[in-house]
C-alpha positions, -999 to +999 in steps of 0.1 A: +195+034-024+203+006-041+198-013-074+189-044-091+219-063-104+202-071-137+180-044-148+206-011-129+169+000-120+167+016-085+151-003-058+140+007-021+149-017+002+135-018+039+145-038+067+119-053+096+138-042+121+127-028+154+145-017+181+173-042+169+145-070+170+140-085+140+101-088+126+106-114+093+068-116+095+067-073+083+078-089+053+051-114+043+027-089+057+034-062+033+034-082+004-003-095+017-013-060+017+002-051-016-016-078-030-051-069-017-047-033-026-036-046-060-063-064-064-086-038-049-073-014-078-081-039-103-117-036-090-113+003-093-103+003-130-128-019-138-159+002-124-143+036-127-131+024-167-104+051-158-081+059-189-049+062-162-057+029-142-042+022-109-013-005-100+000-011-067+038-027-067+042-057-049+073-061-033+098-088-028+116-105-002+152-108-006+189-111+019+213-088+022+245-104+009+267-079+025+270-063+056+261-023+055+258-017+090+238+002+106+215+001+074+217-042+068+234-070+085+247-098+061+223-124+054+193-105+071+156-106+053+150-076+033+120-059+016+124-045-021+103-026-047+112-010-077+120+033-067+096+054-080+114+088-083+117+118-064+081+128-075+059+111-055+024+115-056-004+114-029-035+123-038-055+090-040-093+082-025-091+051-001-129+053+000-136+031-026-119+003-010-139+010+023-172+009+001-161-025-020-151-046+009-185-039+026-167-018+052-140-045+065-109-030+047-099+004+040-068+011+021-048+039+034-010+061+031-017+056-001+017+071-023+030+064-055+044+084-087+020+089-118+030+087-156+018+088-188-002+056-191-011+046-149-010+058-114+016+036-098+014+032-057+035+017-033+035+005+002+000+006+013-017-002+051-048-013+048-069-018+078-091-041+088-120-050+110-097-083+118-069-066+120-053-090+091-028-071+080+003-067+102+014-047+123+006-014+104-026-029+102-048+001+134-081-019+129-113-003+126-105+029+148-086+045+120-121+039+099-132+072+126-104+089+119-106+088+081-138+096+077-138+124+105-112+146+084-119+131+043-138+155+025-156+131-004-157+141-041-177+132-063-158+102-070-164+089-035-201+100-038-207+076-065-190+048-050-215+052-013-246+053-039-233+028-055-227+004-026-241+023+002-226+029+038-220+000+057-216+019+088-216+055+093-187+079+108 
């Protein structure tokens, strides 16, 4: 763990790292998908008008000044986001996001920490029909998957009469 050198707050940082290969593009990747998801949750609030809203951290790229092997090598990319505690949260619906992108993107892994005023998440794959979003991104054949083993709520109810089924699983 490690923390920023301004605020003292904790931060995660993640390395793209694979196999000793380096994958600088992880980084830009994740911070695509943290946007969209963002944004997606904006669209949440709004047509849920939810008193506890949802935000999704977007993180950061940033080098590693110092050499921590095996952890970082000096001057290698980094990813950071602001640590959210030891309670972490999962019990999100990613079936909104399925529904308001017209069944293109669904949202998934979704994790975060909740508090008084918001749900905050972190680190989100979203997957795509065009596969747009990284390597995390498993295209439309984790859409089967989800659906095969998500039990809907009312919640998700709403949001399929709302915007119907694009496709059905």
């Amino acid at each position: 763990m490690s923390s920023d050198n301004c605020t003292n707050q904790p931060l995660v940082m993640k390395t793209f790292r694979d196999k000793n290969q380096l994958h600088e593009s992880y980084g830009s990747e994740n911070i695509l998908a943290s946007e969209e998801a963002q944004r997606l949750a904006i669209l949440f609030n709004s047509e849920m008008n939810s008193n506890k809203p949802i935000r999704f951290l977007v993180p950061y790229i940033d080098e590693c000044a110092n050499n921590i092997w095996p952890l970082f090598i000096g001057d290698e990319k980094i990813l950071g986001e602001p640590y959210l505690g030891k309670n972490v949260y999962k019990k999100f619906t990613s079936n909104f996001t399925y529904h308001i992108t017209s069944g293109t993107n669904l949202v998934c892994d979704l994790q975060g920490s909740k508090n008084n005023n918001e749900h905050v998440l972190t680190d989100p794959v979203i997957c795509s029909v065009k596969q747009s979003f990284g390597i995390t991104d498993l295209s439309e054949e984790v859409f089967n998957r989800f659906f095969a083993h998500h039990d809907c709520t009312s919640l998700c109810k709403s949001t399929r009469r709302k915007y119907g089924s694009p496709k059905s699983y």
